[in-house]
N, C-alpha and C positions, 0 to 999 in steps of 0.2 A: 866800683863801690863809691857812694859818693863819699864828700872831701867830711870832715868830722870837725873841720877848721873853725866854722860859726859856733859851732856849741861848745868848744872850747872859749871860744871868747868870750861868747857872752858869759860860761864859767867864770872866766879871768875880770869881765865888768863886775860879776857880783862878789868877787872879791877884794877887787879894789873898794867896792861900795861897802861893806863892810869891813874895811881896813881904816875906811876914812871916817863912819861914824865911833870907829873904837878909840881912834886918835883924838876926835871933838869930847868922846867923854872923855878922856884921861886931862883933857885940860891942854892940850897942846895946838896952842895959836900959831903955827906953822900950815904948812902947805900939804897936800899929799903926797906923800913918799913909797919912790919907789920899791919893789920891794924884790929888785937885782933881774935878771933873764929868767925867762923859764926856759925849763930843760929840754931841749930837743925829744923830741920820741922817737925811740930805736924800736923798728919792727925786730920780732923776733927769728934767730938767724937759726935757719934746720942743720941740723947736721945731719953727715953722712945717706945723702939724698939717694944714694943707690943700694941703702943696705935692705937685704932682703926679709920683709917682714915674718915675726914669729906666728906660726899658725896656731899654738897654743901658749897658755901663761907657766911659766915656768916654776912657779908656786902654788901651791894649791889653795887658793885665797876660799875664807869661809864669804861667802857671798850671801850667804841666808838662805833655810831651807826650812820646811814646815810639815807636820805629818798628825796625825791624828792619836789621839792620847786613849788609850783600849783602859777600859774597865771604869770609867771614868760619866757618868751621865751629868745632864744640865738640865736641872727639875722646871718647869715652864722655859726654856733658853733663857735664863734669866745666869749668866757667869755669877754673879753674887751668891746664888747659892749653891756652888762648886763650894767644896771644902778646901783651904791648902795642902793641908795633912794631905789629904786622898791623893791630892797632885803630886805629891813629892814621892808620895810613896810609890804612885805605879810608876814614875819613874825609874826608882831604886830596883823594882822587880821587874822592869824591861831592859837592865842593863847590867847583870850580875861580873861583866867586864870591870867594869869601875865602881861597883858597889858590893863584890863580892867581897868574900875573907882578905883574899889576896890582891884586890882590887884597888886603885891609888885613892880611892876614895871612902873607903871601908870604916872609919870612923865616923862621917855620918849616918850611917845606918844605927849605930850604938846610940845614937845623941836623938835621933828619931823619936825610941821609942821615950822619950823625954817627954815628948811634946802631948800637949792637951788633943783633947777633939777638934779644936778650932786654932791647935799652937798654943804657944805659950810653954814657960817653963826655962829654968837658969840656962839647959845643956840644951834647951829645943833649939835647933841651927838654922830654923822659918823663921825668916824677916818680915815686917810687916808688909802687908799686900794692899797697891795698890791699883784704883778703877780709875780708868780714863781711857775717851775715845783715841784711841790710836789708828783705826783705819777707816777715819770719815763719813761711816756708814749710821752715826747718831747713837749708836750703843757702846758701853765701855767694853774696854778688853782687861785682861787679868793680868799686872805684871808682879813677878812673885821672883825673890831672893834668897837663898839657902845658903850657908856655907858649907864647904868641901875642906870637912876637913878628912886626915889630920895637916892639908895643906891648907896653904895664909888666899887662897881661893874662895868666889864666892859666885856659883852658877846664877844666872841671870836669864828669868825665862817672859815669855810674852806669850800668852792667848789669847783665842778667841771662840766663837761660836759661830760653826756652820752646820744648817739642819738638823738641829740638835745635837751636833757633838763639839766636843770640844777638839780645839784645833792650837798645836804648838805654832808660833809665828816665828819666834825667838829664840833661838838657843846659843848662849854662850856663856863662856868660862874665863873667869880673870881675874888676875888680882886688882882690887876695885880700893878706890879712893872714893870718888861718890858717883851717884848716879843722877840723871836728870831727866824728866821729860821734858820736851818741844815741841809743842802744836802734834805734829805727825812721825816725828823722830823719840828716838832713844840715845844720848849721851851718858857716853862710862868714861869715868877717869881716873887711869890705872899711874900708879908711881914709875919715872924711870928710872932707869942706871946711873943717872949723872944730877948729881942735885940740882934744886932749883929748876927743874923740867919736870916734865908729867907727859903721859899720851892722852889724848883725847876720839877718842872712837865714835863714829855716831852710825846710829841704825835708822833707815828709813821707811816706811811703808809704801810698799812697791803694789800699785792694782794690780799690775799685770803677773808677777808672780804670786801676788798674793800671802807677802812672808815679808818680814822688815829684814831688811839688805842692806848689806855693808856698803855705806856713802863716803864715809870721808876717817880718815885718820890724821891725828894731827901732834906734834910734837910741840909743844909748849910752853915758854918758858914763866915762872912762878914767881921767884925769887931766890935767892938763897937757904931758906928755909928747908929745913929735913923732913920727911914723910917720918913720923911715928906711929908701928902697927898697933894699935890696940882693937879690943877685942870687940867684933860687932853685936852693937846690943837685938836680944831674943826676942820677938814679937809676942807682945802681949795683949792677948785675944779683946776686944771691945768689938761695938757697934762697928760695920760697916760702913766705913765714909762717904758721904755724898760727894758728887760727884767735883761738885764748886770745890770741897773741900781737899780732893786728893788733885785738881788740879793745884789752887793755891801751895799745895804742900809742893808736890810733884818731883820730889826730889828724896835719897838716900844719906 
């Protein structure tokens, strides 16, 4: 491998050189100063070089999986004029597990039928939906936000359109702080157990599975400050945002 020694230096030149125009403006008629050793680099040291590796993960990590949304059509493949309502709903009736009576999520089904034609309404539990290209192919995908209740939960979902149907990319469930889009990713930032920290979760658009996949999770510290639950406000039906506009937005 070759040496990395030159481009560290010339790093360390353009830092001196920028050490010493900061010194002439602060007004200091002195010389240029040192600014102590740099720190040796330590390669990183393997442990336990004979341990025999694991053939499978020992957790069942959600890695991202995607499936086809039944009952569900996309008038000219145009995802805008998918309804949310409609999405939610066949949801709720392809999983009577978590949306039944006795299902952990059985309160949204009650707050459903709240909702307008298009959402809306105090108890509608549909977030506002937004458009934007998520998997570089120049047309927007659907991401759509519901709460689950009667838990402090808020399903977070992602499509798209393949030969005329609608296709799930996204599916997950968490208790959410805010949400964000990035270029090709999806960031959720759920509260942790210890104040002043947060998780940060990001989803990414994978060509080759074709489904946004779990990238990176990350532990983060905020400040001191406490996460207070309130309640997330109900989407209130309007025009459909262009697309400049929900990127500008891109955020929950």
């Amino acid at each position: 491998m070759p040496s990395r020694r030159p481009l560290r230096s010339a790093v360390a030149a353009v830092a001196v050189a920028l050490l010493s125009v900061t010194v002439a403006g602060c007004g200091d008629s002195g010389g240029l100063r040192g600014a102590g050793a740099t720190p040796t680099a330590i390669s990183p040291a393997k442990l336990w070089p004979d341990l025999r590796p694991a053939s499978s993960p020992a957790w069942p990590y959600d890695e991202g999986s995607r499936h086809t949304v039944k009952g569900i059509t996309v008038p000219g493949d145009d995802i805008r004029a998918v309804d949310p309502v409609a999405v939610v709903r066949a949801e709720i009736s392809s999983d009577p597990a978590d949306y039944g009576s006795k299902g952990v999520y059985h309160e949204t089904v009650n707050r459903m039928k709240a909702c307008g034609a298009a959402g809306g309404g105090d108890r509608c539990p549909l977030l506002k939906p937004y458009y934007r290209d998520l998997t570089g192919d120049g047309r927007d995908e659907l991401t759509l936000g519901f709460r689950l209740y009667p838990t402090n939960q808020t399903a977070l979902r992602v499509y798209t359109v393949e030969k005329h149907r609608l296709v799930q990319v996204l599916d997950d469930n968490d208790a959410i702080i805010g949400v964000e889009l990035a270029g090709r990713a999806v960031i959720v930032r759920s509260p942790a157990g210890i104040t002043g920290y947060e998780y940060r979760t990001t989803w990414a658009w994978d060509p080759d599975r074709k489904a946004m996949v779990f990238s990176r999770d990350e532990f983060m510290r905020t400040g001191k400050r406490r996460h207070h639950r309130t309640p997330a406000p109900a989407f209130t039906p309007t025009s459909a945002p262009t697309t400049s506009a929900a990127a500008s937005a891109g955020a929950w």
